[in-house]
N, C-alpha and C positions, 0 to 999 in steps of 0.2 A: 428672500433668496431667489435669483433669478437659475435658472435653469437653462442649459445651451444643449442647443442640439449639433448633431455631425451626420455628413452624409459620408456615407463610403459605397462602394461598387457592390452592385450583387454578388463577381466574383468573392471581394475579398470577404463578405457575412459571409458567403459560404464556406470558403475556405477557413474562415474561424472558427465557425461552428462545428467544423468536419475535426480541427486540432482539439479543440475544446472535447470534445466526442473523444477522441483519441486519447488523448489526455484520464481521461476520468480510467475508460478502458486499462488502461496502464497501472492508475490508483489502484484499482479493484483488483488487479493480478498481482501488484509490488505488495497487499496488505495480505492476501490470498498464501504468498511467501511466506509474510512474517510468521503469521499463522502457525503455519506448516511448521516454520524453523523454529518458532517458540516450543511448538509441541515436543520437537525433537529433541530440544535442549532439556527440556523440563525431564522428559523421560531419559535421559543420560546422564541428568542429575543424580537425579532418585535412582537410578540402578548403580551410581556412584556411591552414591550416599550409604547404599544396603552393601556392597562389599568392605567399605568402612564397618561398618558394624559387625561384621560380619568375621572380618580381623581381629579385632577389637576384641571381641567376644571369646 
C-alpha cells in the first residue's frame, strides 16, 4: 500500500486546525445541552408520572 502525501499552506493547517478546534468546542456544548435537556425531561416525566398516580389513587 503506497501512501501519498499533500502539501497545503500554512494558512489553510491553520485555519483547519482553528475549525476543527471550533468544531469540537461546539460538540462539547451541543452534548452539555442534551444533557441538561435530558435531565429536564426525565424529571417532567417522573413528576408526571406521580400525578398519574396520584389520580389514580
Amino acid at each position: 500500500m503506497t501512501s501519498q502525501s499533500y502539501i497545503i499552506s500554512q494558512d489553510l493547517l491553520e485555519r483547519t486546525v482553528q475549525e476543527i478546534g471550533s468544531t469540537k468546542q461546539q460538540q462539547v456544548a451541543l452534548e452539555q445541552l442534551l444533557r441538561e435537556q435530558h435531565t429536564l425531561a426525565t424529571a417532567a416525566n417522573e413528576e408526571f408520572l406521580e400525578l398519574l398516580e396520584g389520580s389514580v389513587t
